[in-house]
C-alpha positions as a Markdown table, in Angstrom:
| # | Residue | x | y | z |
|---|---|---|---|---|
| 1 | Unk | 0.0 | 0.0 | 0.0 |
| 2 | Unk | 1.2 | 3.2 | -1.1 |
| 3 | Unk | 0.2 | 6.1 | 0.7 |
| 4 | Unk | 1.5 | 9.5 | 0.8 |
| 5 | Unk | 2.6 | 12.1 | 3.7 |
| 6 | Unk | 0.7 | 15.0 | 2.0 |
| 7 | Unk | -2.4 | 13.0 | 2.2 |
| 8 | Unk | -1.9 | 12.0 | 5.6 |
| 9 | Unk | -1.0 | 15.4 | 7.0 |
| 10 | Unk | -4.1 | 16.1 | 5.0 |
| 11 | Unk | -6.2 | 13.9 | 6.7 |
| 12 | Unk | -5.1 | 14.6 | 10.1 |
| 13 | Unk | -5.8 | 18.3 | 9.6 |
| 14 | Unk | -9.4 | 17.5 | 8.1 |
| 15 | Unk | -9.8 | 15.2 | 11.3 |
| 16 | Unk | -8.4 | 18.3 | 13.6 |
| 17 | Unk | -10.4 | 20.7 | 12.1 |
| 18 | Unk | -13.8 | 18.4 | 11.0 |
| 19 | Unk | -14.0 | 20.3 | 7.7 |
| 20 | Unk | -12.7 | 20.0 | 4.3 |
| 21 | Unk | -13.1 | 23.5 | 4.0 |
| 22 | Unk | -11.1 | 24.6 | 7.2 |
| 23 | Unk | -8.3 | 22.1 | 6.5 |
| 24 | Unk | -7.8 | 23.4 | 2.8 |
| 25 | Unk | -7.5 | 26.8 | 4.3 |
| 26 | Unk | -5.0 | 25.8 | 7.2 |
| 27 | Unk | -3.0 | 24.2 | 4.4 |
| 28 | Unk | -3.4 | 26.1 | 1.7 |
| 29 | Unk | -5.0 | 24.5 | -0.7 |
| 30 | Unk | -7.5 | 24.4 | -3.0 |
| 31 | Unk | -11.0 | 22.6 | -1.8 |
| 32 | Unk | -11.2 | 20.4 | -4.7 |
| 33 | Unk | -8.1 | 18.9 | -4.7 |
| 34 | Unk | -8.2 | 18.0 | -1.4 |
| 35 | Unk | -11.9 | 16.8 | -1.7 |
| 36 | Unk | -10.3 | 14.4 | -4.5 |
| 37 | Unk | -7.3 | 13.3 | -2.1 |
| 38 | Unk | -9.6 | 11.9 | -0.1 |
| 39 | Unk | -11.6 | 10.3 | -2.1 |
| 40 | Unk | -8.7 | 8.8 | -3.7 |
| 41 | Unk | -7.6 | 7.4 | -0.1 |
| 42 | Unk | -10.6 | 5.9 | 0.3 |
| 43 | Unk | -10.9 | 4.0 | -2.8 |
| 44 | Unk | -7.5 | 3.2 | -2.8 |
| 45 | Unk | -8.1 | 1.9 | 0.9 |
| 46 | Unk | -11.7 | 0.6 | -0.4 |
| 47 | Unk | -13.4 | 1.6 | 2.7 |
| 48 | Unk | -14.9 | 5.1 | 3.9 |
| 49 | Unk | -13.0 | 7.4 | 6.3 |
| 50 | Unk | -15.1 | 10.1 | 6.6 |
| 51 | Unk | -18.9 | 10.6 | 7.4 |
| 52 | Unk | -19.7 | 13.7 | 4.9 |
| 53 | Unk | -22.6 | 15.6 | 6.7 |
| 54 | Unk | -24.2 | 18.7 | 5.9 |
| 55 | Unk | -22.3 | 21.3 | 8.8 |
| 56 | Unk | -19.1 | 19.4 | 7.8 |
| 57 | Unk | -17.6 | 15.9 | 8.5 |
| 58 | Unk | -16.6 | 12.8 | 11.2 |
| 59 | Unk | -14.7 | 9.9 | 11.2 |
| 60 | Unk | -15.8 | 6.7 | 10.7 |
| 61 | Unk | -14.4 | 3.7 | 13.4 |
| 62 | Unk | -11.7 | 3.1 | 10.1 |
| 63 | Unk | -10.6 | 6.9 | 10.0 |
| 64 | Unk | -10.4 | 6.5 | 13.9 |
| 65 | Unk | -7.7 | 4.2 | 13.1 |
| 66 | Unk | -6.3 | 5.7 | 10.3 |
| 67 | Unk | -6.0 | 8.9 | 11.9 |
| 68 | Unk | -3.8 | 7.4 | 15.3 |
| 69 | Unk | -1.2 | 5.8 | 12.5 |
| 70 | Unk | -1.1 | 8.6 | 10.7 |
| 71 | Unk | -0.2 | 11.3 | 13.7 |
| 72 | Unk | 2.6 | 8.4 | 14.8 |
| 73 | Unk | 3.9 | 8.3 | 11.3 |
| 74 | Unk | 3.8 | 12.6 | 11.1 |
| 75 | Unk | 5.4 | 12.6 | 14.5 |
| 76 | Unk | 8.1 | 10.4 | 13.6 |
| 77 | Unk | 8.9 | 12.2 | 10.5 |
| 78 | Unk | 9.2 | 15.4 | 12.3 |
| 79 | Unk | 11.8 | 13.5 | 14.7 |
| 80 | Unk | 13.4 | 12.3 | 12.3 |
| 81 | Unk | 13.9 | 15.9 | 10.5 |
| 82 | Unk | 15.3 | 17.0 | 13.5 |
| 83 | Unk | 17.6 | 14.5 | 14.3 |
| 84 | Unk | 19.2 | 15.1 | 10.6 |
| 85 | Unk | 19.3 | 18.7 | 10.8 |
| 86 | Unk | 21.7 | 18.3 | 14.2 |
| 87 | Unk | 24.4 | 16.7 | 11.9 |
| 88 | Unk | 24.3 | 19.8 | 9.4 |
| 89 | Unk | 24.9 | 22.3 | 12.5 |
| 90 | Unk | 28.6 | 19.8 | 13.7 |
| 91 | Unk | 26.3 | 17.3 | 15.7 |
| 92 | Unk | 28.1 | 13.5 | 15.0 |
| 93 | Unk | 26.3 | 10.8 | 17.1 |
| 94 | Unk | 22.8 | 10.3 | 19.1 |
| 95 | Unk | 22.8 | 7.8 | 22.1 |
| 96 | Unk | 19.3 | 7.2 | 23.8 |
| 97 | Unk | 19.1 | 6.2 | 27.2 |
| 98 | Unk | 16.3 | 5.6 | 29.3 |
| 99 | Unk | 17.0 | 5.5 | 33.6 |
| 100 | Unk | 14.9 | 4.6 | 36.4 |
| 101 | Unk | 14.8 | 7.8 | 38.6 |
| 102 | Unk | 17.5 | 6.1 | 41.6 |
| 103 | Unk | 20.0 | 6.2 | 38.5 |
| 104 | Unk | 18.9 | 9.6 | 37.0 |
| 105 | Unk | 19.1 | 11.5 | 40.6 |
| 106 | Unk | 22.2 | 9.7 | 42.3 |
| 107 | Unk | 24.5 | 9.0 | 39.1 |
| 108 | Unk | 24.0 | 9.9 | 35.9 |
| 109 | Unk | 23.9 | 13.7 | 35.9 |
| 110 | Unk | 28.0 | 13.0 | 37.0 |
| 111 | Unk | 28.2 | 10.7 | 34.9 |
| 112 | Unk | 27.2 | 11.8 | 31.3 |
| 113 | Unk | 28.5 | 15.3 | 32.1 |
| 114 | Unk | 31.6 | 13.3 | 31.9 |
| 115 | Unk | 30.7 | 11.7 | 28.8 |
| 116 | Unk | 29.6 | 14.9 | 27.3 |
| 117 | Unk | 32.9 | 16.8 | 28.2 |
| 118 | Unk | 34.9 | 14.4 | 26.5 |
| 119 | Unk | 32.4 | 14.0 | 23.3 |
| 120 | Unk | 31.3 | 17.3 | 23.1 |
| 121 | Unk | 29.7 | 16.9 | 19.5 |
| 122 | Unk | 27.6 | 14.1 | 20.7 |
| 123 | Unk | 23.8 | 14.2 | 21.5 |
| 124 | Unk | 22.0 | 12.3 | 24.9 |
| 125 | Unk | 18.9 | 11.5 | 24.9 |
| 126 | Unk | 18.2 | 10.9 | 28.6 |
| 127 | Unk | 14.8 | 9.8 | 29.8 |
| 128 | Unk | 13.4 | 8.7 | 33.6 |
| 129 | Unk | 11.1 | 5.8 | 33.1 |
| 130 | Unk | 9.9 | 3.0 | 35.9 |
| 131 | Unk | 12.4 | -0.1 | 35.5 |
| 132 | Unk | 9.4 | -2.2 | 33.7 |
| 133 | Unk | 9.5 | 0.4 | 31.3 |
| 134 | Unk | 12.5 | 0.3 | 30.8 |
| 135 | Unk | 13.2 | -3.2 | 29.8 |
| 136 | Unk | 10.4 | -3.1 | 27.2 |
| 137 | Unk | 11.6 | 0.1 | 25.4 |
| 138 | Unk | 15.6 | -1.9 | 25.5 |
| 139 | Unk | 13.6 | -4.9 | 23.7 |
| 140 | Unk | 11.8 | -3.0 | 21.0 |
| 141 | Unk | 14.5 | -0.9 | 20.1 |
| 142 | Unk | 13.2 | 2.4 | 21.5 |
| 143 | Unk | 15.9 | 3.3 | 22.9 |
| 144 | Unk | 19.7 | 2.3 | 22.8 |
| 145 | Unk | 20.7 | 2.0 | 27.0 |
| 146 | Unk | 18.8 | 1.3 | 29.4 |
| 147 | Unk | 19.5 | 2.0 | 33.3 |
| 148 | Unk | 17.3 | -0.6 | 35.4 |
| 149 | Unk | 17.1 | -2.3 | 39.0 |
| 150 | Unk | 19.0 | -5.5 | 39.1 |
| 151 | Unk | 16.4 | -7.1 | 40.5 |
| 152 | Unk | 14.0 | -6.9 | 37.8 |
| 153 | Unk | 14.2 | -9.8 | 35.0 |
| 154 | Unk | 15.2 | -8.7 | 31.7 |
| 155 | Unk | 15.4 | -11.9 | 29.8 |
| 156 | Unk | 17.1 | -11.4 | 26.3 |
| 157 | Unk | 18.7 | -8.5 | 26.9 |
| 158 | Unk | 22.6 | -7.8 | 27.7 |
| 159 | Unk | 23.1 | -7.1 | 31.4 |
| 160 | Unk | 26.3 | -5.1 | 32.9 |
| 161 | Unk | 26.8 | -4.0 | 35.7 |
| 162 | Unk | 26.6 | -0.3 | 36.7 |
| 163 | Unk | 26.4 | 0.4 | 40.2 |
| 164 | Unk | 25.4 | -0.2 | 43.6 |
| 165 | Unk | 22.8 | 2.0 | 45.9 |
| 166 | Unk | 21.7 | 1.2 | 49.6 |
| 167 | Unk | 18.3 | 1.5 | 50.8 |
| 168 | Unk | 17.5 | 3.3 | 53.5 |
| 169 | Unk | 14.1 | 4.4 | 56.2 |
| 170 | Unk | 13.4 | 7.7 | 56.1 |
| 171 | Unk | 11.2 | 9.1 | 59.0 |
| 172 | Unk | 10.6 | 12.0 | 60.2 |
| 173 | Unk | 12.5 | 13.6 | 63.3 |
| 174 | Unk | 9.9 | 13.0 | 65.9 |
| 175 | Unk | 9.1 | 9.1 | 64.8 |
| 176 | Unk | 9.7 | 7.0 | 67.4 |
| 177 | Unk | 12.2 | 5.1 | 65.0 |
| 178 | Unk | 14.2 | 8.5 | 64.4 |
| 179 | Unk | 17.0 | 7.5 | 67.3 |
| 180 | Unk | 17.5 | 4.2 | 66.0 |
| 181 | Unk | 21.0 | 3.4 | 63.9 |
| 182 | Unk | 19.5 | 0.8 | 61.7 |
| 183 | Unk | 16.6 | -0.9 | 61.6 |
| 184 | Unk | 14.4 | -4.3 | 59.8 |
| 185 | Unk | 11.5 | -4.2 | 57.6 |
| 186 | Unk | 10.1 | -6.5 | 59.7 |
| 187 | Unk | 9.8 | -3.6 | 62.7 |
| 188 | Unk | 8.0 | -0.9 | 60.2 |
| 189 | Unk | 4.9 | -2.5 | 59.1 |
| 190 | Unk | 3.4 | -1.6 | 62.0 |
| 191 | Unk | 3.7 | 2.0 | 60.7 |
| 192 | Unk | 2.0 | 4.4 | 57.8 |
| 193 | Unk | 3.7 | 4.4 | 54.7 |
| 194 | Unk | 4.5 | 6.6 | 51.8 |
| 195 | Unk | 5.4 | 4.8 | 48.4 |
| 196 | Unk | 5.6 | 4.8 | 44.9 |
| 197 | Unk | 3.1 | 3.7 | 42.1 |
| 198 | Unk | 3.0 | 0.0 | 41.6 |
| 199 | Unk | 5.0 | 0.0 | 38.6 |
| 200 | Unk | 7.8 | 1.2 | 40.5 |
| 201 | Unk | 10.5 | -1.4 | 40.9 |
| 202 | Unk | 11.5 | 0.1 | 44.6 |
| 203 | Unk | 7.8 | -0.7 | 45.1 |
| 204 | Unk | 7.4 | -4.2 | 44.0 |
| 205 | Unk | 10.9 | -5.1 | 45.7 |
| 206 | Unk | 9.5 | -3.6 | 49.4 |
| 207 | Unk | 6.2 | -5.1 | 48.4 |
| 208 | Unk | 8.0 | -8.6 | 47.7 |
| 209 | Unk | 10.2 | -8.2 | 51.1 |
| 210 | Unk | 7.3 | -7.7 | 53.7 |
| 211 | Unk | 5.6 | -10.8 | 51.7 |
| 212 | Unk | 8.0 | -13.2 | 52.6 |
| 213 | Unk | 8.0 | -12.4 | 56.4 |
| 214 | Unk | 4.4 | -12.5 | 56.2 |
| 215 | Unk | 3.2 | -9.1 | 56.3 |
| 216 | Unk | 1.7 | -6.5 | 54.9 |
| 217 | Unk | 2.6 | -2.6 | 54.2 |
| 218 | Unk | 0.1 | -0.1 | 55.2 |
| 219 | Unk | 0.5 | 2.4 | 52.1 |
| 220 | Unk | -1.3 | 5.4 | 53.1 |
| 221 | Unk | -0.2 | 7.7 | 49.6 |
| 222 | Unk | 1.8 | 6.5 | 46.6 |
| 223 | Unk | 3.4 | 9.1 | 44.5 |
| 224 | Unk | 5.3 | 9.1 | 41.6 |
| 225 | Unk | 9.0 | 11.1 | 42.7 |
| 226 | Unk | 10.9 | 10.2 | 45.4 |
| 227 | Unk | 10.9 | 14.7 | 46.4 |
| 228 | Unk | 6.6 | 13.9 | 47.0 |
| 229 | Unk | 8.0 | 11.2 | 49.6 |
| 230 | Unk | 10.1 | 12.8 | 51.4 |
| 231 | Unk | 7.8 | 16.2 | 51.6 |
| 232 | Unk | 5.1 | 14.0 | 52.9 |
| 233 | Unk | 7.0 | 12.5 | 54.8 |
| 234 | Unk | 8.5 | 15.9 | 56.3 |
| 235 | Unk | 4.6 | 16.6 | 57.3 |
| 236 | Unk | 3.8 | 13.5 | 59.1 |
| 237 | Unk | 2.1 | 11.4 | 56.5 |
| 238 | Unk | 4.2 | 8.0 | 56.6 |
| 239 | Unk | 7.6 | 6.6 | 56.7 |
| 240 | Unk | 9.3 | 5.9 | 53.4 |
| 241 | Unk | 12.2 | 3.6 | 51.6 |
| 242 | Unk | 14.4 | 5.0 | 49.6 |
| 243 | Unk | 17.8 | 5.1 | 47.9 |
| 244 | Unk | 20.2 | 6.2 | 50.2 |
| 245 | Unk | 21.9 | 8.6 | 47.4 |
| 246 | Unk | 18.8 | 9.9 | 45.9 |
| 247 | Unk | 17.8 | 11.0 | 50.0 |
| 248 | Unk | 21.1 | 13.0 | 50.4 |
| 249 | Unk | 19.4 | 15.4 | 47.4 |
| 250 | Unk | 16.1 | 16.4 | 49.6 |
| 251 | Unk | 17.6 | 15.6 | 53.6 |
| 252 | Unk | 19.4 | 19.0 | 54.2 |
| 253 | Unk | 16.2 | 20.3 | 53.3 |
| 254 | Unk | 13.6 | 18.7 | 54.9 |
| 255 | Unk | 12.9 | 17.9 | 58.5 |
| 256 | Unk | 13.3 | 13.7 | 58.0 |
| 257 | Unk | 16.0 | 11.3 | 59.1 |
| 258 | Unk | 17.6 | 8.2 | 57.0 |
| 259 | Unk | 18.2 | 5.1 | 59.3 |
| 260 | Unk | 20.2 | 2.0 | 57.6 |
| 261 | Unk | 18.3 | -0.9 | 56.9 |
| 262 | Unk | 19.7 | -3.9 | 57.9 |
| 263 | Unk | 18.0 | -6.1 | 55.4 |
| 264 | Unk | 20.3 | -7.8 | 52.9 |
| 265 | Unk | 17.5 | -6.9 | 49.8 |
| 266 | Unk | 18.3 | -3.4 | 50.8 |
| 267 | Unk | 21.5 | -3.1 | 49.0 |
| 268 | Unk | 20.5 | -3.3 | 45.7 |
| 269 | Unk | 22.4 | -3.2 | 42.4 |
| 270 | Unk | 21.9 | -1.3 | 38.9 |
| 271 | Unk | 22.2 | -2.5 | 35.4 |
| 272 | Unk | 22.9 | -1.9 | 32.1 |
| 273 | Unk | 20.9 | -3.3 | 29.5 |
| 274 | Unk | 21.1 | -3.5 | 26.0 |
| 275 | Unk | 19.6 | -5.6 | 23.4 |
| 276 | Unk | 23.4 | -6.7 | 21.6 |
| 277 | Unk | 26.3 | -4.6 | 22.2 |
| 278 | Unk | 28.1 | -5.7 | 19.4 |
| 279 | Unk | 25.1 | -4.2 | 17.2 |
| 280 | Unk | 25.2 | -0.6 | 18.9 |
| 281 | Unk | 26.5 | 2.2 | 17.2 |
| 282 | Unk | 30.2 | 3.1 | 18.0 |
| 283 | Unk | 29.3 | 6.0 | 20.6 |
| 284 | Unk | 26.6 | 4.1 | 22.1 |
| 285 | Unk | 29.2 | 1.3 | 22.6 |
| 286 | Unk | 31.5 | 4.0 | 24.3 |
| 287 | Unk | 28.9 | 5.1 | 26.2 |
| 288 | Unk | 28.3 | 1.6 | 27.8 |
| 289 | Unk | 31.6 | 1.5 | 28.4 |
| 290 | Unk | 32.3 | 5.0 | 29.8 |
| 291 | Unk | 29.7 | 4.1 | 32.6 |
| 292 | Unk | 30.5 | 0.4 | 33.3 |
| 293 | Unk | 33.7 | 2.0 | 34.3 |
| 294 | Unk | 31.7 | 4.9 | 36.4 |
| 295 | Unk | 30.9 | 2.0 | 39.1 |
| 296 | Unk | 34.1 | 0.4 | 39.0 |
């Protein structure tokens, strides 16, 4: 099937604007032909897109469709036009990585600043995703790197390591935990807690800990950032877990404390994941490499 971008930038505009007439004027052109590049689709297509009513026009359930591939492919296009245009103005390589938000808070922002310095005509792509999230974009090739907890399977994919991160309680000053050095899971479910969404990997990981001594958190708020747990946290709401690196960002502050957890789950490992090294582009290669050696 052969279709063309005009006709599809045409359609989305006549879908935007639910009139042939409006979308010739917004792109300048003349109401027949676009009347007839329609029509065209359609036959071509042999099914109708649009319902043609007297005070203009709607989809039919087969424009629905049409018209959610068509903004993809229009999207894409315009990515793709920008991502060329960076290597007329000196711009020679694009790495994509996508980080789970302990790796994007605690190390990266050292770490590719590093990179960066010492590539200075390269581009990063850096996104904060949940580690599930992750994984899947690694596997279908939506981005090049992915930063994930090492607890999380990630069959088929490449796995290095990249570093290390220790969980910690964080309560605020007047909990009756906050003189403690260190402390168990097992002596906090007793106690209100503030947590992340249930995609989060921290989540299922504290989730999966107080299963297997038989308990049961009593989330009182998830949240999606670990700054929303530790405010809430600073006003009473709960007591948290968190990465002990990400906490030293929000501590000095906020009126909470960080005890050590003396659970062995609690130090927890990062990875690298990609879906073949051997197949990445030479700077996404370096990359891997440059932070593999970050966490040695």
């Amino acid at each position: 099937m052969r279709v063309d971008f005009l006709t599809l930038k045409l359609f989305v505009a006549i879908a935007d604007e639910r009139s042939l007439t409006r979308a010739a004027e917004r792109e300048h052109l003349a109401l027949a032909a676009v009347s007839k590049r329609i029509s065209d689709l359609e036959a071509h297509l042999r099914i109708p897109l649009l319902y043609r009513q007297p005070k203009g026009v709607a989809l039919t359930p087969a424009g629905d469709a049409l018209l959610h591939h068509a903004r993809n492919l229009l999207d894409n296009i315009q990515h793709m036009q920008a991502d060329l245009s960076e290597f007329s103005e000196g711009i020679n390589g694009h790495v994509r990585i996508h980080a789970n938000t302990s790796a994007v808070i605690a190390f990266l922002p050292e770490d590719l600043s590093a990179f960066a310095a010492q590539h200075p005509q390269i581009r990063i792509d850096l996104e904060e995703r949940v580690s599930s999230d992750i994984i899947h974009a690694v596997r279908e090739g939506l981005t090049d790197i992915g930063i994930f907890a090492g607890h999380v399977a990630a069959e088929g994919l490449q796995l290095f390591p990249y570093r290390s991160d220790r969980l910690v309680l964080v309560v605020p000053r007047a909990h009756p935990l906050a003189g403690r050095d260190s402390v168990a899971l097992s002596e906090t479910v007793g106690y209100d807690y503030i947590a992340l969404q249930k995609e989060a990997s921290l989540h299922s990981l504290i989730t999966q800990a107080a299963q297997q001594l038989g308990a049961h958190l009593r989330v009182r708020i998830q949240v999606r950032s670990f700054e929303a747990i530790c405010r809430l946290i600073h006003t009473g709401m709960g007591i948290g877990i968190l990465p002990q690196q990400a906490v030293g960002t929000y501590l000095p502050h906020m009126g909470v404390k960080a005890i050590a957890l003396s659970d062995d789950w609690a130090q927890r490992e990062l990875n690298i994941g990609v879906r073949q090294y051997d197949a990445l582009s030479l700077i996404a290669r370096q990359m891997v490499d440059h932070l593999r050696g970050q966490g040695s």
